[in-house]
N, C-alpha and C positions, 0 to 999 in steps of 0.2 A: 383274423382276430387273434391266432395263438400268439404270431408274431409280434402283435402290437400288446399283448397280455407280458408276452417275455418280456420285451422292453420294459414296459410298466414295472413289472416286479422287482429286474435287475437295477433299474433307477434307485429304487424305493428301497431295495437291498444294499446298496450299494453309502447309501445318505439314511442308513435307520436315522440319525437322530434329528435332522431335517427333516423328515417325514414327518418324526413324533411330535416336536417343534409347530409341524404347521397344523397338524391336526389338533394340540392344544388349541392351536389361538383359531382354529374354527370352530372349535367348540366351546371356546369361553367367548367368542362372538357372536354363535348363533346362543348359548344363555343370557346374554348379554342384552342381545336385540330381543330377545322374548320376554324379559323379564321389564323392558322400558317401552315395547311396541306391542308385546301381545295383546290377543284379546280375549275374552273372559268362554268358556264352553257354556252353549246352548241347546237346551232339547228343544228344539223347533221340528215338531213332529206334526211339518203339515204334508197335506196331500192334494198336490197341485188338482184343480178341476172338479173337487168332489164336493156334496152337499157341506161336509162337518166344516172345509175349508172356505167354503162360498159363509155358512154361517158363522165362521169365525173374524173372517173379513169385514162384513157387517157388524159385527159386534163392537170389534178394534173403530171403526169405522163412525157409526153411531151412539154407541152404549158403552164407551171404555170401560167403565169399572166392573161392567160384568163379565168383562174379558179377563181379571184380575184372575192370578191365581187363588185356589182355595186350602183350605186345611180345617182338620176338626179335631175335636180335643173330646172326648169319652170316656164318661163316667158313670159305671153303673157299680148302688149299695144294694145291702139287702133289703133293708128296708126304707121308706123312704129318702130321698135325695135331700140331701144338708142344703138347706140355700142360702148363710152364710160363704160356706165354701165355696157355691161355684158364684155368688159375687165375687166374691174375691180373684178365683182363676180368670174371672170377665174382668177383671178391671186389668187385673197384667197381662190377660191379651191382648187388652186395645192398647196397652202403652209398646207394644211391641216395634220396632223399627218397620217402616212397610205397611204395617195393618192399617188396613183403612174401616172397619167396622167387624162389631162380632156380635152372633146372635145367639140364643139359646133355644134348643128344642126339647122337649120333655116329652118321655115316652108315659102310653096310654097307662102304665098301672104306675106314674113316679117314680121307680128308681134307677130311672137312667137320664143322665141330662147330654145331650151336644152342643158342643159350642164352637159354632161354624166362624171360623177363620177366614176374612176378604182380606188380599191384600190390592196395594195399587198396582202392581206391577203382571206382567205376564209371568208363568212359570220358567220362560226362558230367562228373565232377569232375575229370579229370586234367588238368594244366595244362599243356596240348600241347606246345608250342613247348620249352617249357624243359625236359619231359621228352625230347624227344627231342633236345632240345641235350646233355643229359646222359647217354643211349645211344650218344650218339656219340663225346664224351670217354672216356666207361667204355671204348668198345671200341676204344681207340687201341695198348693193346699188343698186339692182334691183327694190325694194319696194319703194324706196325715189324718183327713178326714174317715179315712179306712173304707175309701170307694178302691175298686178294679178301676184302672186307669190305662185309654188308649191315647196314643197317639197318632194321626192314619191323617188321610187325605193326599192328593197330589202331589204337595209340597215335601213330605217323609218318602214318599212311595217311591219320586223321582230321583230319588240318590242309590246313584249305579257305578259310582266310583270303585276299585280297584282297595280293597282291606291291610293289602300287603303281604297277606300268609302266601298267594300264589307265588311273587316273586320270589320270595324266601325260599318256597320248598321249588321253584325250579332250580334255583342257584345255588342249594346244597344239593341237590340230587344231580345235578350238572355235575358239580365238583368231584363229588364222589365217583361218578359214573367215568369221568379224566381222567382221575388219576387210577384208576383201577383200567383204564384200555394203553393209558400211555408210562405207566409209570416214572412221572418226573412231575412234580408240582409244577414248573417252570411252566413246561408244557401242557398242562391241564389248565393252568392260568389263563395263559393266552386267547383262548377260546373265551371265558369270562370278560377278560378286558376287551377285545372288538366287540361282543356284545353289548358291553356295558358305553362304549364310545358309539356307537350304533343307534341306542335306545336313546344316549346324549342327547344328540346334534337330531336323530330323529323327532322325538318326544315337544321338544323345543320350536323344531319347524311346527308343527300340528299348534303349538299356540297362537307363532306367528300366522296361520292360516286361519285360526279362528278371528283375525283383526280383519278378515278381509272377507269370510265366508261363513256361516252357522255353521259348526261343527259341535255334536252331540258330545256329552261327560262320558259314552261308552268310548267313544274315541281312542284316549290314551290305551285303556285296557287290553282293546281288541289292536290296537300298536305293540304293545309291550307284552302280548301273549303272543303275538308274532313273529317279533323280533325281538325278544329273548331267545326262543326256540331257533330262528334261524341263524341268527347271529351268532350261537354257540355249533349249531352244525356247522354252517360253511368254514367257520375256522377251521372245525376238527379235519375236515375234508381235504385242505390245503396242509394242514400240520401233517396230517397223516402221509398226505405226498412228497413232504419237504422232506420226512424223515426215511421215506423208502430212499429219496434221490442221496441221503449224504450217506445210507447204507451199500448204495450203489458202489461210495465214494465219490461224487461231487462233494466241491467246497462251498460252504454256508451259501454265499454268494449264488453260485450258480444255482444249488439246491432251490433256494428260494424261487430265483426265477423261472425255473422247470414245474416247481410245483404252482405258480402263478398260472405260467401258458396253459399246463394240463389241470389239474384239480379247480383252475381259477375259471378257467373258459367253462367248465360245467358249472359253476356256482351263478355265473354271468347268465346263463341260459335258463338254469333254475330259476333265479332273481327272477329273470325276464316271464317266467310261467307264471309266476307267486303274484307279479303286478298284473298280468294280464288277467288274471283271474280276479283278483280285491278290485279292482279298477273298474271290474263287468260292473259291479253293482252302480255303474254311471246308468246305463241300461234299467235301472229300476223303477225310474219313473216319478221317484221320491231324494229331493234332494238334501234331507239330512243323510240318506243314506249311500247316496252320491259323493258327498263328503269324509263320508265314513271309508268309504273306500280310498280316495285319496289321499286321506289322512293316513292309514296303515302303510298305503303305497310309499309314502315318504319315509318312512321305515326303514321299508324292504330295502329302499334306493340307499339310503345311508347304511343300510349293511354290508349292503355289494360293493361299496365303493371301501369301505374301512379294511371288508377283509381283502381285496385287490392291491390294495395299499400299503394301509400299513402295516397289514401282516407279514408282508416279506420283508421291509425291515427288520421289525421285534423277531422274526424269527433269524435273518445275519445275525444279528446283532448275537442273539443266543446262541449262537456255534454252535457244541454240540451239548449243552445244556439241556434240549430238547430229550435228551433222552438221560435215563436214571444214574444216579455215580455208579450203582455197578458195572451199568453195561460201559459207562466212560472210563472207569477203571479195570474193564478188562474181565471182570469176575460173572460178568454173564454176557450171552451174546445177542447183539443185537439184533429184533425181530421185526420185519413188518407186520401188515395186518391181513396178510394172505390166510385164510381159513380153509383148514384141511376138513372138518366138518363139513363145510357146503360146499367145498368141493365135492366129497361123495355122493352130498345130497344132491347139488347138479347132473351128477353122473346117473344118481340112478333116478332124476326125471327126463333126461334126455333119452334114456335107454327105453322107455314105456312112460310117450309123452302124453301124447292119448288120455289113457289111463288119470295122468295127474293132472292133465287139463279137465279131467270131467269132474273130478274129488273137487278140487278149489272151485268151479264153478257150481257147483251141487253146492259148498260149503258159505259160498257167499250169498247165493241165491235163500239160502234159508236165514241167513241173519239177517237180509234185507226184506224175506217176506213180512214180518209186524209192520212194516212201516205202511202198506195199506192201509192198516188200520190208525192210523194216523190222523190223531183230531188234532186240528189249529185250535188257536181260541185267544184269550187275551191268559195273561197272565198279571196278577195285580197281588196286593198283600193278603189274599185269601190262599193265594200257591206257599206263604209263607211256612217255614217250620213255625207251631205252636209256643209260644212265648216269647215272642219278639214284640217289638212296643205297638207295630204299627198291622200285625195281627191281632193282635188283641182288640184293636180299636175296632179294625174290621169285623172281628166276629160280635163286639158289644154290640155296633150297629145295626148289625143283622139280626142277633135275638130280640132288641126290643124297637127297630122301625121296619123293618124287611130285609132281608137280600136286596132288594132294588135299589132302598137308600147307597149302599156303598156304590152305585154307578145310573145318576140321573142323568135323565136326556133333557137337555138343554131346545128349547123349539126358538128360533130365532126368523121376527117377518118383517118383511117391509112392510112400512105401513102407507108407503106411495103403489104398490101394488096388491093388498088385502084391506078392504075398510074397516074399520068395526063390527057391522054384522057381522061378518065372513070372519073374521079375528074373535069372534066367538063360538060362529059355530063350528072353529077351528082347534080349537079348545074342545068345546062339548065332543066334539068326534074320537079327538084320540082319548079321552078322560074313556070314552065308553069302547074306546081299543081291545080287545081279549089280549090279557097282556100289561098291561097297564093299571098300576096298584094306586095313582091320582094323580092329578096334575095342580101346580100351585097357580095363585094369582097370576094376572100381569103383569108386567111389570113393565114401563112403557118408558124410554131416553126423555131427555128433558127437551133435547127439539120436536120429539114427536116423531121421528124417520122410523124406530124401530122399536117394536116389540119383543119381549122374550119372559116363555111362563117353560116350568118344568115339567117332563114326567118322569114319573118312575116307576119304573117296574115291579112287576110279581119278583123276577128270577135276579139272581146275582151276576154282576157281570162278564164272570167264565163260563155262563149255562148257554148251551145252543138256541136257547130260547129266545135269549135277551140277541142272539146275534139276528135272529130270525125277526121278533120283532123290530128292529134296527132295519131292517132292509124293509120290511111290511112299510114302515111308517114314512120311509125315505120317496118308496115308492108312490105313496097318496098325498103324498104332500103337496098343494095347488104352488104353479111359479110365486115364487117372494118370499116362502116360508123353506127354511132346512134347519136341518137336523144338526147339532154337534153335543161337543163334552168328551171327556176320557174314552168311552167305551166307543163313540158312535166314531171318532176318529180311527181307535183300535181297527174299527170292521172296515172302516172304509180302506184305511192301509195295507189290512188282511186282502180284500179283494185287488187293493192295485197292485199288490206283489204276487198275487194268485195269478192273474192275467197277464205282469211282465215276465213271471220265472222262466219260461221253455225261449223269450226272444234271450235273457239274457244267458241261458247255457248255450242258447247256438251260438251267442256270440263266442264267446270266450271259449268251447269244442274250434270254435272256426279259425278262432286266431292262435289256439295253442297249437293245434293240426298244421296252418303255416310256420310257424315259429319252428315248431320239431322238425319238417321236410328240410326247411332248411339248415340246422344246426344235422342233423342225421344223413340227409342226402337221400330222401328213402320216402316212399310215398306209403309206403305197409306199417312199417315202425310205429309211424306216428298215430295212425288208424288203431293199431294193437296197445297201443299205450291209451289214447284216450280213451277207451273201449274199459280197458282193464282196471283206470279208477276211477270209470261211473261205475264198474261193480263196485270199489270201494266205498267210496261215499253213500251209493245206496245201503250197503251191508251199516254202513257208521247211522243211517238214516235207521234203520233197525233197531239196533243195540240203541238208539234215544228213545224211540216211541217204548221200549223197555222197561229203561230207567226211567221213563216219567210217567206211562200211564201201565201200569202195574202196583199192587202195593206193597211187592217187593221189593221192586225197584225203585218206587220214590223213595222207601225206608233209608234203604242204600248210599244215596245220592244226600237224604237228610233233611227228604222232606216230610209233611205228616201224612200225605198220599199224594194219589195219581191227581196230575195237572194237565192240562193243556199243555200244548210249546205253541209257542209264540208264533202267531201268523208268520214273522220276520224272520223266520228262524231257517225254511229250507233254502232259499236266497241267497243269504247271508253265509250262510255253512258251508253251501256249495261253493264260493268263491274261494272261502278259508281252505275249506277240504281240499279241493283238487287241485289249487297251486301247490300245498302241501305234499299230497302224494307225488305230486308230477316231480316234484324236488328230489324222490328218491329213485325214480323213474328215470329221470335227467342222468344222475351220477352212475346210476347200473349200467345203462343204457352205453354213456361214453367212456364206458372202459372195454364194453364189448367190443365196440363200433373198434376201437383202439387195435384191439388185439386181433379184430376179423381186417382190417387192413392190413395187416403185416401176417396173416396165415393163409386166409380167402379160407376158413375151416368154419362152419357157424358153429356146429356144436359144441365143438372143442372151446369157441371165443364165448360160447353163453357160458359152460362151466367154468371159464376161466375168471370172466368176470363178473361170477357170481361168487367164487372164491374171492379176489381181492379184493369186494365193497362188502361182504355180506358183515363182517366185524364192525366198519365204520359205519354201517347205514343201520345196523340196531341197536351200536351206542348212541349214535343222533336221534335214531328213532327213541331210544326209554328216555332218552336229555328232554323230547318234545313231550313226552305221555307223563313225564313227571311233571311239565310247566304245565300242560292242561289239566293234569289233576289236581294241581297247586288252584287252579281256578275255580276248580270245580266244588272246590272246600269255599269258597265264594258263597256269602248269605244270599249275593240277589242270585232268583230264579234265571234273569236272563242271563246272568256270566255262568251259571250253572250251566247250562244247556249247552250255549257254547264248548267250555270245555272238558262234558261227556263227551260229546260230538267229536272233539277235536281228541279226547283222548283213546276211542274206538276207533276214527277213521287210521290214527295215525298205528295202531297196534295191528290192527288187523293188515294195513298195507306192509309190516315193514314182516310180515308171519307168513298166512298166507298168501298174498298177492305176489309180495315180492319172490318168496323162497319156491314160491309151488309155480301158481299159475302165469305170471311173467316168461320162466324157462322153457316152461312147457308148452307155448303158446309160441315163440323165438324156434325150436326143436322143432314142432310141426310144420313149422311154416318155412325152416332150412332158409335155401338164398334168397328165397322171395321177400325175406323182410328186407333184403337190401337195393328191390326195385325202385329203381327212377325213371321215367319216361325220359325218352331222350329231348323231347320237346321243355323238358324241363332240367337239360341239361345233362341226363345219363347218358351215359355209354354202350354201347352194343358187346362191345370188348372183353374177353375175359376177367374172374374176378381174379386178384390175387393169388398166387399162386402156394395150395396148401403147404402148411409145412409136413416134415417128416412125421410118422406118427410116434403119440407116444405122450408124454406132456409135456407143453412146451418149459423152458428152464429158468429157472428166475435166480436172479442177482445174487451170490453168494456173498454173505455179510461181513460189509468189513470197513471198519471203522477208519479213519483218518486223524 
């Protein structure tokens, strides 16, 4: 692969503008084709096999319009309810594009009215944003009327679009972060532009993929919080190489292709961890989140391919522009990113490895203890900070019809297999459910196939109560009758991702453990690596159950208190996380491998090569903890979670994982990390022959 890496680079070095040329017109073709072929993002949050989805089928099947998304518009005065006003908000309801009917409900003391929003369409057709731009205009003469006015239901709830503030503050703290490790704008750019060409042609594919498969509106997000952060690291990783190679003294050309074969073939490998991990989530069992996974993956793939490319052009092309006018005029000299800090810090874990293998694993073990304590649950606009449109609705609903109104269970029967008695005393049973705050009419299709009355609960829909009765009720349900709605889909997904999570880590531990043996050559390495970011991730799994169930830490984060995370959330994270970490893991890893093949020395090649990554792997690391924290400034709860998660796993690995417990673990274990069975191709042979001692000598700087 190096070989065919060199080539690559020195092509593409050789033809920058050819390169840039063609990379334009693939990225004004795949805009192109997405903007005349795409197809529209869908939250199609079913669950192949389960009650909510058997009774959703049925629904679509028999009873379209009750399959219809809903919304509710919420009014509570102090004194009694104006009923001028909320005629009026009824009549610009139903004129609304979509509405197919609207009802009003009045609470027991008058002064709150709801008016429940049908439209004809499923939630996955509804065209969010502008729908609920237009529940908000409709219910403006409730607000003049000098009612508290919510906004809330499905329709508000389900808008998980991406605000903008994250990309912003990844891409100014990127920038900043540049030009303060590289001192050259030029060179701090570059990194910016394959990102930005990356997220292009990536972004674009994911629409074209929605014309052919449901891919959920978190999509982009969970794309562009990935490959923004990767797509400014692997440049930096190759820039950093190309600028050691023309310090060497290589000419642009060659530089480029040296840092292609070496910095590129780790990026390639990396790439390859980052997909196999987003990828696992095919393993889940649910196929929007199946999607979700190879939506990001076409990301990753257009990063890897942008910075293999055309970053060795853009970088010939920049001769030595790459670095600052000082050092090009002579008045300062030019540095790599060798670090004499972790070089000692090397030194003194290798020297009492023990020791610091027990600290970092003591230290991780205790940020990953909270996460026991780890409640799933749903998360819906009661996790909201306090004054947003569609909390407010939630909380009016709750003071004056229940907690249970904001998340009714929908009972959906055949009525070729339950008759009428039984279709009542089906009804009578759960009405008399502990648990259950009433159940509405029937409500019966116009051919007669199917049935469907509501209930609702005592508790709100994040209470373990409402999950418990949800499984109670699933459970007694005679064949022909199931369960769905918002919440009862929630739990069913919560338990299909409970049940798939350990098949889909073994996957992706199985195929990352192959993937590494063979880029490493080493059966222990790879063992030590995956080993060392499930402490990561657990410790990241920690630091969330922190930030969200705490009310410290929900304050923190910007919530009004402690929340659930999201049944969907250790799954998901886990994919994100430990391609992530393995990314830093990869690059450490083959500069060691690098230097113990030309010494046969281990200790010497761990301090070596934790001096010359440790500078570039914690500027890509803060580039990554600023884009997740750009996220985390994110109003919805679920991109919140996301990235705390993504902003802890990724601080903690690049602190202590990488600087402590990685060396220390490489130091104990000496040449054994570098075992291969022979039946898998190893040698009996001696290793490499150590070098002199002392430390080995690096490239005296000097410009061309």
């Amino acid at each position: 692969m190096t070989c065919v890496l060199r080539s690559i680079g020195r092509a593409c070095a050789r033809h920058p503008w050819r390169t840039l040329g063609a990379w334009l017109a693939v990225l004004a073709a795949v805009i192109g084709l997405s903007a005349a072929l795409g197809g529209t993002l869908r939250d199609q949050m079913t669950v192949p096999g389960t009650s909510s989805d058997r009774a959703t089928g049925r629904l679509l099947a028999g009873f379209p319009v009750e399959a219809g998304a809903r919304a509710h518009v919420v009014a509570a005065w102090r004194g009694p309810a104006d009923p001028a006003a909320v005629a009026t908000a009824g009549a610009a309801l139903s004129r609304l594009d979509g509405v197919r009917a609207v009802e009003d409900r009045t609470s027991p003391d008058g002064r709150t009215v709801m008016l429940l929003v049908r439209y004809h369409a499923e939630i996955a057709d509804v065209p969010l944003q502008r729908a609920t731009d237009q529940l908000t205009a409709a219910a403006r003469p409730l607000a003049d009327s000098g009612a508290r006015v919510g906004v809330g239901g499905e329709v508000p709830e389900s808008i998980q679009g991406p605000n903008g503030v994250a990309e912003t503050v990844g891409v100014v703290a990127a920038l900043v972060i540049l030009l303060l490790a590289f001192g050259s704008a030029l060179a701090a750019g570059l990194p910016l532009v394959m990102a930005g060409f990356g997220l292009g042609v990536g972004l674009s594919l994911i629409t074209l993929l929605a014309s052919i498969v449901d891919v959920n509106t978190v999509s982009p997000t969970l794309g562009s919080m990935i490959g923004l952060g990767i797509g400014i690291d692997y440049a930096l990783f190759i820039v950093a190489r190309h600028r050691d190679a023309l310090i060497a003294g290589r000419d642009p050309v060659d530089a480029a292709a040296e840092a292609t074969a070496t910095a590129g073939r780790s990026v390639v490998f990396a790439g390859g961890t980052v997909l196999i991990a987003i990828t696992g989530l095919a393993f889940s069992g649910i196929p929007s989140f199946a999607s979700m996974g190879f939506a990001a993956g076409l990301v990753v793939l257009c990063t890897v391919l942008v910075s293999i490319t055309l970053l060795p052009g853009l970088l010939a092309a920049a001769g030595h522009r790459v670095f600052g006018r000082r050092v090009r005029r002579g008045r300062r000299p030019a540095t790599s990113f060798r670090s004499a800090r972790a070089e000692r810090l090397g030194r003194a874990v290798v020297r009492r490895p023990a020791l610091w293998l027990a600290v970092s694993t003591v230290a991780l073990l205790a940020l990953a203890a909270p996460a026991l304590d780890m409640r799933l649950g749903q998360n819906d606009a009661g996790s909201e900070r306090a004054g947003r449109p569609t909390r407010q609705a939630y909380d009016l609903v709750a003071a004056a019809f229940g907690s249970g109104a904001n998340g009714p269970l929908a009972v959906v029967v055949d009525r070729g297999a339950i008759a009428e008695p039984g279709l009542a005393a089906l009804r009578n049973r759960i009405a008399a459910t502990p648990g259950v705050a009433g159940v509405s009419p029937v409500a019966t299709s116009p051919d007669g196939t199917t049935a469907v009355f509501q209930a609702v609960p005592t508790t709100g829909p994040q209470d373990e109560r409402t999950r418990d009765l949800v499984r109670r009720l699933q459970a007694d349900l005679p064949p022909g009758a199931d369960l769905t709605g918002p919440t009862a889909a929630i739990v069913d997904m919560t338990g299909r991702l409970g049940g798939r999570l350990w098949l889909v880590i073994g996957v992706v531990l199985a195929t990352t453990y192959a993937l590494l043996v063979f880029v490493f050559r080493s059966v222990v390495l790879p063992l030590k690596a995956v080993l060392t970011n499930l402490l990561s991730v657990s410790a990241a799994y920690g630091v969330m159950t922190l930030a969200f169930q705490t009310e410290w830490g929900a304050r923190l984060v910007g919530l009004g208190g402690p929340v659930p995370i999201a049944g969907w959330a250790p799954m998901v994270l886990f994919a994100i996380l430990f391609g992530l970490s393995m990314d830093y893991e990869v690059f450490l890893l083959s500069r060691v491998r690098e230097r113990y093949e030309r010494t046969g020395d281990n200790s010497g090649s761990v301090v070596a090569g934790l001096a010359d990554t440790t500078r570039i792997i914690t500027s890509a690391g803060a580039i990554m903890v600023a884009v997740a924290l750009g996220f985390a400034l994110d109003p919805s709860v679920m991109v919140k979670i996301v990235g705390v998660g993504m902003a802890a796993a990724i601080l903690i690995d690049i602190t202590i994982t990488r600087l402590l417990l990685v060396p220390a673990a490489m130091a104990l274990l000496g040449d054994r990390n570098w075992y291969l069975p022979s039946w898998l191709g190893g040698t009996r042979g001696p290793v490499p022959a150590p070098a002199p001692a002392g430390r080995v000598p690096t490239p005296e700087p000097a410009l061309r």
